[in-house]
Structure formats: structure tokens, C-alpha cells
C-alpha positions as CSV (number, residue, x, y, z in Angstrom):
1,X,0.0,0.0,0.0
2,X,1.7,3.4,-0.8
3,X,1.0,4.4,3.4
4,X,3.5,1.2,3.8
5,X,5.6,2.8,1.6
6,X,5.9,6.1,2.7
7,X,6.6,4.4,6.2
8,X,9.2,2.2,4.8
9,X,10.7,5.4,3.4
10,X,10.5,7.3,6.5
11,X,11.7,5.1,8.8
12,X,14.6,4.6,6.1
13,X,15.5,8.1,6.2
14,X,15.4,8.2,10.3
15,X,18.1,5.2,10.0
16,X,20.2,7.1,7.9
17,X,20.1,9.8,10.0
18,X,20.7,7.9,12.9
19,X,23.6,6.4,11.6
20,X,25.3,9.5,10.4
21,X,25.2,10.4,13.9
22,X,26.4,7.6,15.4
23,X,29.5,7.4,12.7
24,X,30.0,11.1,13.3
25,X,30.2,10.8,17.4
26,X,32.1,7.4,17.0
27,X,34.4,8.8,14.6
28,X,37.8,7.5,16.4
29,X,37.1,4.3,16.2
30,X,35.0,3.6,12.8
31,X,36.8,6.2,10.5
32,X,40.6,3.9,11.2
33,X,38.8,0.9,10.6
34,X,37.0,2.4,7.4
35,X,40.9,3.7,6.2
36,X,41.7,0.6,7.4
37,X,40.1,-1.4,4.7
38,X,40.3,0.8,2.1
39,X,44.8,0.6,2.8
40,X,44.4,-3.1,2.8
41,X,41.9,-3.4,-0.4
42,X,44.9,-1.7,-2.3
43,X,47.9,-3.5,-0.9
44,X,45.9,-6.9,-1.2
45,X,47.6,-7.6,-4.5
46,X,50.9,-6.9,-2.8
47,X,50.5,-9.3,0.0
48,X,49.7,-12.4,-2.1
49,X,52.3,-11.4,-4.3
50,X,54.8,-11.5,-1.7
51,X,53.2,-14.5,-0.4
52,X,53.9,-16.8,-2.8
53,X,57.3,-16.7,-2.2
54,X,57.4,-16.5,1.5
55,X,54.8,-17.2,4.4
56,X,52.0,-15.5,5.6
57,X,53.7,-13.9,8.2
58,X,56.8,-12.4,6.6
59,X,54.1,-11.6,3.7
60,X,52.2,-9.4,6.0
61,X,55.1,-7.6,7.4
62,X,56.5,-7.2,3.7
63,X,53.6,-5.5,2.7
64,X,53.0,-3.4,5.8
65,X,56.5,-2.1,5.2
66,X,55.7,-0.8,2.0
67,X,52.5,0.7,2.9
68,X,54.3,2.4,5.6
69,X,57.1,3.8,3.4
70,X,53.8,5.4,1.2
71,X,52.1,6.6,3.9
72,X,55.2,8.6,5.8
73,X,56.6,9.8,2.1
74,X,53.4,10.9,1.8
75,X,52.9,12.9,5.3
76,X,56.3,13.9,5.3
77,X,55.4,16.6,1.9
78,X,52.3,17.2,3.5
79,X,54.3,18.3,6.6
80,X,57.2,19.9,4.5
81,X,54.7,21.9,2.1
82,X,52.3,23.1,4.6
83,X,55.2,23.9,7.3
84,X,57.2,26.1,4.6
85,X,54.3,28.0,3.6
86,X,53.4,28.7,7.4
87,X,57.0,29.6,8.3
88,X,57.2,31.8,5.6
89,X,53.7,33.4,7.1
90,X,55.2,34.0,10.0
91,X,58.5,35.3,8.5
92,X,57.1,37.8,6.3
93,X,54.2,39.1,9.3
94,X,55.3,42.2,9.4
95,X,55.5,42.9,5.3
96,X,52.0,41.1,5.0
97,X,50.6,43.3,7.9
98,X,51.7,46.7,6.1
99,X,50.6,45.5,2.5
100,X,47.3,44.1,4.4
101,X,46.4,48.3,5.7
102,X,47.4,49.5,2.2
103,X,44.9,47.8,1.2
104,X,42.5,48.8,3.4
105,X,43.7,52.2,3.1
106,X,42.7,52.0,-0.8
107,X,39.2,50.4,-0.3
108,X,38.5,52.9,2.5
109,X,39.4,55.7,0.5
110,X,37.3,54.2,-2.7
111,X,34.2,54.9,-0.1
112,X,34.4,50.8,0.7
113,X,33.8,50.1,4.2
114,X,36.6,47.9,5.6
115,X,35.6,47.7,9.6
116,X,34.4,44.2,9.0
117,X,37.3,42.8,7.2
118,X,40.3,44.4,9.1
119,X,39.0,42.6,12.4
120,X,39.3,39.2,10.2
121,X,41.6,39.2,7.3
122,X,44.9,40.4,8.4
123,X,48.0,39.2,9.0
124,X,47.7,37.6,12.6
125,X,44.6,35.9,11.3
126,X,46.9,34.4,8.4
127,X,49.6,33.2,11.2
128,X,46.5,31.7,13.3
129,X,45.0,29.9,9.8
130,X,48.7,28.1,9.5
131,X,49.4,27.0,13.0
132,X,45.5,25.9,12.9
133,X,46.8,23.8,9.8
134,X,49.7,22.3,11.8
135,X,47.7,21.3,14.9
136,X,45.6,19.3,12.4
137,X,48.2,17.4,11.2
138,X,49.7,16.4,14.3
139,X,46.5,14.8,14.7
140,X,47.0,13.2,11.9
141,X,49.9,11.3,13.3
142,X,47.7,9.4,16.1
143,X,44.9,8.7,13.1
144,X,47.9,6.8,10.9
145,X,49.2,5.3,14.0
146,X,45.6,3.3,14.8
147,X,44.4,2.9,11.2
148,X,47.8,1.0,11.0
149,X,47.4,-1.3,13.7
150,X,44.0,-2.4,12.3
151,X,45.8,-3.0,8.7
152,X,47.8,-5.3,10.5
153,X,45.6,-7.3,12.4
154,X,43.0,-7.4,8.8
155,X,46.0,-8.6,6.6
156,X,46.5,-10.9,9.0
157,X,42.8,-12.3,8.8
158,X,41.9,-11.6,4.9
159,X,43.0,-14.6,4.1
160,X,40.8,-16.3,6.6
161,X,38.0,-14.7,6.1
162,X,38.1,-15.1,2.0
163,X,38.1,-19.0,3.0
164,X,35.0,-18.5,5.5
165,X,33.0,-16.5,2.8
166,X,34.2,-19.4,-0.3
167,X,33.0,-22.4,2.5
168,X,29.7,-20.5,2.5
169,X,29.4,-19.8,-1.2
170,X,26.2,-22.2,-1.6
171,X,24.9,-19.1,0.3
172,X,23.9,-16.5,-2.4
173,X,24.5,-13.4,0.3
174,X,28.0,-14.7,1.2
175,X,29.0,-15.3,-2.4
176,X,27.9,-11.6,-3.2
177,X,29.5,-10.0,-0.8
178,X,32.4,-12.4,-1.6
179,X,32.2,-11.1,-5.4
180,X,31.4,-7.5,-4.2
181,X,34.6,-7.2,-2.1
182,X,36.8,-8.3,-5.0
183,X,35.2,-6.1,-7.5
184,X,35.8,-3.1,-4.7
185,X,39.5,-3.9,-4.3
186,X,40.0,-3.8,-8.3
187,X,38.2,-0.9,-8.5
188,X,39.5,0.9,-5.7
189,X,42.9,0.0,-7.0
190,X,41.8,1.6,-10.2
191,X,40.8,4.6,-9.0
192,X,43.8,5.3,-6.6
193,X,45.9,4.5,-9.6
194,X,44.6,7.0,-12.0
195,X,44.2,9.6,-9.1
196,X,47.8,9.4,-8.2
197,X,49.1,10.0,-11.7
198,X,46.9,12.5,-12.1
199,X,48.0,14.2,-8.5
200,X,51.5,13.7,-9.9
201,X,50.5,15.7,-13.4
202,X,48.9,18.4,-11.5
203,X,51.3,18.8,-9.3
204,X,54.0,19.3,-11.5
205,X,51.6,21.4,-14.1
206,X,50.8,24.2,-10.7
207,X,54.4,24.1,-10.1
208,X,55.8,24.8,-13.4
209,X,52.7,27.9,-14.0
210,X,54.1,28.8,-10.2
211,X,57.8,29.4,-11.3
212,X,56.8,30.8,-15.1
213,X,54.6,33.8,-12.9
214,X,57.3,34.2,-10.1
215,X,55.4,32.9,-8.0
216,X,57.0,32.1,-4.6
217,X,57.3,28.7,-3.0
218,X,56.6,27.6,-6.2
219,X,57.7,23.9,-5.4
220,X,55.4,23.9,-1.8
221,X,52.4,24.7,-4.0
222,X,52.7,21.8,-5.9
223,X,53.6,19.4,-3.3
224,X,50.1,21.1,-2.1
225,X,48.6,20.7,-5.6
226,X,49.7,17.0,-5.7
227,X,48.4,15.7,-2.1
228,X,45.1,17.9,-2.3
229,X,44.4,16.5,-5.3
230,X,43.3,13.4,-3.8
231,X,40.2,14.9,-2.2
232,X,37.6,15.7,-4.9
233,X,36.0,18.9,-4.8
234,X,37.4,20.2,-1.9
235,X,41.4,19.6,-2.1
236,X,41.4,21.2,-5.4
237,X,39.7,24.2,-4.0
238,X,41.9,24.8,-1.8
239,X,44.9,24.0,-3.8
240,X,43.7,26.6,-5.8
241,X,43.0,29.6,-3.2
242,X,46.0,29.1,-0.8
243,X,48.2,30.4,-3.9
244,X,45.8,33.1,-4.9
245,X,45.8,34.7,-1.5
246,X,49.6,34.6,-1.8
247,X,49.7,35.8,-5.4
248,X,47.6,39.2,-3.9
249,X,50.1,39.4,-1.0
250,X,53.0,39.1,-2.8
251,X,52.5,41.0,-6.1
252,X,49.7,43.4,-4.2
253,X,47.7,43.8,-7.4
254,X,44.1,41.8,-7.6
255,X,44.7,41.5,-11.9
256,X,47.7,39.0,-11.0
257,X,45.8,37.3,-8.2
258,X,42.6,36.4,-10.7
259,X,45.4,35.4,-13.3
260,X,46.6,33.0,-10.7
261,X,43.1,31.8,-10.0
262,X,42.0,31.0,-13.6
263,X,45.1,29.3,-14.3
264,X,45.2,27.2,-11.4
265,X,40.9,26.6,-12.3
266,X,42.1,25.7,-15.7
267,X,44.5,23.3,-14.4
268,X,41.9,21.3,-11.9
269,X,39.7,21.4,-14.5
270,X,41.7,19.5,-17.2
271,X,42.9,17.3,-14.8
272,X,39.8,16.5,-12.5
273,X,36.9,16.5,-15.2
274,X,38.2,15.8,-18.4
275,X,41.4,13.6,-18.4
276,X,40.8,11.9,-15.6
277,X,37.0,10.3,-16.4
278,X,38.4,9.5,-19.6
279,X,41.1,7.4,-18.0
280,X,38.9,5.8,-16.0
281,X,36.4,4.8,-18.5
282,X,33.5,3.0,-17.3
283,X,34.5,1.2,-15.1
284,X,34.6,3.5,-12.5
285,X,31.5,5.7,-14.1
286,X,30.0,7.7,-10.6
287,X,27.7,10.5,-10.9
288,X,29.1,13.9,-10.4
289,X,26.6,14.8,-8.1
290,X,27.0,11.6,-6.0
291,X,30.7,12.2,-5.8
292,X,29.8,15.9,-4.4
293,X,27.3,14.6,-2.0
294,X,30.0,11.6,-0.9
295,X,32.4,14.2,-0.4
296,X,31.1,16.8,1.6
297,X,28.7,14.1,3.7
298,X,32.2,12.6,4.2
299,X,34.0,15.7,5.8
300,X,30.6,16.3,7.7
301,X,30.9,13.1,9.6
302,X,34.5,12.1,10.0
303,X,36.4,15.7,8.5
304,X,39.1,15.8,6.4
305,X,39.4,11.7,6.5
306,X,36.1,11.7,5.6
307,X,36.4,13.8,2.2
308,X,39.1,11.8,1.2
309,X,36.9,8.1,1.8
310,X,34.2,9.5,0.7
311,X,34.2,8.5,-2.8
312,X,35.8,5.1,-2.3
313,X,33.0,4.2,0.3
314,X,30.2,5.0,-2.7
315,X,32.6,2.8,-4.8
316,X,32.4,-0.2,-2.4
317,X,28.8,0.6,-1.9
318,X,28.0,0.7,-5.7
319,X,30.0,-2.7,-6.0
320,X,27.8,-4.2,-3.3
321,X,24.9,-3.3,-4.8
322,X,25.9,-4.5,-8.3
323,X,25.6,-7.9,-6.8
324,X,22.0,-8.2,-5.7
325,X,19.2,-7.9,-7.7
326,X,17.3,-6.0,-5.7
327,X,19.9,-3.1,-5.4
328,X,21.1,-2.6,-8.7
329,X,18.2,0.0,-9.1
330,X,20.5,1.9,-6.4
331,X,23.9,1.1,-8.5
332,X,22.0,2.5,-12.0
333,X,21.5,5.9,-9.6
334,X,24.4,6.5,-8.0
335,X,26.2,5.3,-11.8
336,X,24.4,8.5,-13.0
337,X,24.5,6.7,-16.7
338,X,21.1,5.9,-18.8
339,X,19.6,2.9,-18.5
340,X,20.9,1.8,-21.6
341,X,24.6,1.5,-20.7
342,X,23.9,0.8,-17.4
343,X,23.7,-2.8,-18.5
């Protein structure tokens, strides 16, 4: 009856909302194990790999080493890019602070009222925005550090629990989930792949438009470029104004600083949503829209973790729901492709 079905509907959208909740106030102990799974779905290959040479045990530890190599060469740019560009905020306070009530001077002077923004935007508030940025990640360090233990302990288990899931294949939801988990992996494999040579690319396109404008701490912004490139939407953004703001700081004209902006747009936008779909193909087809919503409900519940597993938790979700009948209605949607080549 459609009464039913409005209640279903409700009392689906209360459970939603519930669990949002409970995965936001629970964050530091679901959001590791959710990293978790997405570090050992890409080193998988790795492990057996290494384990048919070796055993289990010596397999596990190979492959934990590598991820750990990955993981520190990756927070040790974030931690060199982000710690230049805040000690070279903190250096050049007082030259920012006397170029920051020019400016003022000039809008004031125009007639523009600049009260508001000269209790906000000055240089003090640019020295608290970078040592905000550092106390985030040093909490970044205890995240990796319990995310890492749980890689452990689940490389340790995979293997068992692929053998539980085959024993119980007779059972059509084991066997799906089974198939669902395997089609994740490749697919999350796939999508880290093209994402880091794409970070790579952009990274070195941001730098080399960085040094051709003069631009400095040319290098930093691409190191930035390159590791915010791995959150959709939002990393981009932001690799995109940090440099701006400098560009008006450091040239003091606003024509140089929307130069920098449409450049660095330009760049994002080749790389982000027209090269990269196309190396992706279909096999990774998401809607746009879904991606935006995964991102941002992401960084709602679990912050800047959550933006970056956003989109691989709709992956693994999509994959599940590839695998039962009565969810692939929910993989069409979230695909955002016709019906036709849905199929």
C-alpha cells in the first residue's frame, strides 16, 4: 500500500540519519577501521604477491612495510609543504601586515567600508590559519598510527575470512558479498591509480605555472597541488586559493591574483573533469553529483578523512549493490548513466 511505503521510506531516512550520527560521534574508532580497509583493499595484490614466495607472516610484514614507506613519504610533503608556507607566514608578518592596511587604506578611500574585514583578514589571522593547519596534522599522526594497527591485524585475517566466505558460497549473500569485495578492491585499485598520476601531473603542471609567474614557494604549491588532489571537490579548491591569496600578497595587485586563479581553475579542470574520467572509462562511471554529496557528507561526519573516503565508500557501496538484484536500481543511480549502458 503506498501508506506502507511512505513508512518504509521514513523510517529509512530516520536510519540514515541515525547512523550518520552515530558514525559522526564514534568517529575515532569507525573512521581507522574504514581507512583501514580501504589501505588493505589496495595493498591486497601486494601481499599475495609476496606470499607466494614467503609465508603468511613475513608476507604481512613485507607488505605493511611498503604501505608504511607510502604513507610517511606521503605525510612527510604534506608536513614539509604546509610547514614552509606557514613559516614563511610567519616570517614575512610584518611585510604582509603593512601590504594588508594599504589595502584597506585604498578600499576605504574608494568609499568601501573595511571595519568588517580588518578585524578578520589580516595578517595575525593568516599566522593563526597556518598553526591551525599544523595542529591538524599532528592529529594526523595518532589517526595513521591506529588505522595501521587495524591494517595489521586485517591482513593478517583476509585470508581467513576469503576462505570462510568461499566455504559459504552455496549461500547466495555470502558469495555476493564475496564477489562485491573483489570487484571493490580492483576498482578501488583503479581509481587510486589514475588519481595518483593525475595528482603527480597536476602537481607538477601548478608548479611549473608557479615558477613561469614568479610565484613564490613555487615547489610547496605543488607538493600542495599534488596531495590535495586526492580529495575531490574540496582539495582542489583549496589548492587553488592558498596560492591566490599569496599571489595578492606578494604582487599586491588583484589583476595577478585572478590570473593566478584561472590558471590554477584551468589546471583542476583538465585534470579532474576531463582527463581523468576519460582514464577511467566506465569502469569506475560515478555521478558527479553523488561524488559531491559523498564528499562533503564525508567531511561532515568524519572531516578531512572523511572527504578523502568518501568517494571510495560510494565505490564499495555501488560494487555491493551491483551484486543483488534488488539493489542494482541503487547502482544505475548512484552510476548516473542511462539505463541503456547501465547494463
Amino acid at each position: 500500500m503506498p501508506s506502507d511505503r511512505a513508512l518504509r521510506t521514513m523510517i529509512g531516512l530516520c536510519t540514515a540519519i541515525l547512523a550518520t550520527s552515530a558514525l559522526a560521534s564514534a568517529q575515532s574508532v569507525f573512521a581507522p577501521i574504514v581507512f583501514a580497509l580501504f589501505v588493505i583493499a589496495l595493498v591486497r595484490p601486494v601481499q599475495r604477491g609476496i606470499q607466494a614466495w614467503t609465508g603468511a607472516a613475513l608476507a604481512t610484514l613485507a607488505t605493511m612495510l611498503v604501505a608504511l614507506v607510502a604513507a610517511g613519504a606521503l605525510a612527510l610533503l604534506i608536513a614539509w609543504a604546509f610547514g614552509r608556507v606557514g613559516q614563511w607566514t610567519v616570517a614575512n608578518g610584518a611585510v604582509l601586515q603593512a601590504l594588508y592596511l594599504q589595502k584597506i587604506a585604498l578600499l576605504e578611500g574608494a568609499g568601501i567600508p573595511a571595519d568588517a574585514l580588518a578585524g578578520h583578514l589580516d595578517a595575525r589571522f593568516l599566522v593563526r590559519l597556518a598553526q591551525q593547519v599544523t595542529f591538524q596534522l599532528q592529529g594526523i599522526l595518532s589517526f595513521t598510527v591506529v588505522a595501521l594497527v587495524f591494517v595489521i591485524l586485517g591482513l593478517l585475517e583476509v585470508d581467513v575470512t576469503r576462505r570462510q566466505l568461499l566455504a559459504l558460497r552455496a549461500n547466495p549473500a555470502a558469495a555476493g558479498l564475496l564477489r562485491a569485495a573483489e570487484r571493490t578492491g580492483q576498482k578501488l585499485r583503479t581509481y587510486m591509480g589514475v588519481r595518483t598520476i593525475m595528482s603527480i601531473l597536476t602537481g607538477i603542471a601548478v608548479w611549473a605555472f608557479a615558477k613561469a609567474m614568479g610565484l613564490q614557494l613555487a615547489e610547496e604549491w605543488g607538493v600542495i597541488a599534488f596531495v590535495m588532489n586526492y580529495v575531490p571537490f574540496i582539495g582542489p579548491l583549496i589548492a587553488t586559493l592558498f596560492p591566490t591569496a599569496f599571489a595578492v600578497l606578494q604582487f599586491g595587485t588583484w589583476e595577478v591574483a585572478v590570473t593566478v586563479f584561472a590558471a590554477l581553475q584551468v589546471i583542476q579542470f583538465l585534470s579532474g573533469s576531463y582527463i581523468e574520467p576519460r582514464l577511467t572509462g566506465r569502469q569506475l562511471a560515478l555521478s558527479p553529483f553523488m561524488v559531491l554529496v559523498a564528499v562533503f557528507l564525508g567531511a561532515y561526519v568524519w572531516g578531512i578523512f572523511g572527504a578523502f573516503i568518501g568517494v571510495p565508500i560510494l565505490i564499495g557501496v555501488m560494487a555491493v549493490c551491483e551484486e543483488f538484484e534488488g539493489a542494482r536500481w541503487v547502482a544505475r543511480l548512484l552510476s548516473g548513466q542511462d539505463a541503456e549502458g547501465a547494463g
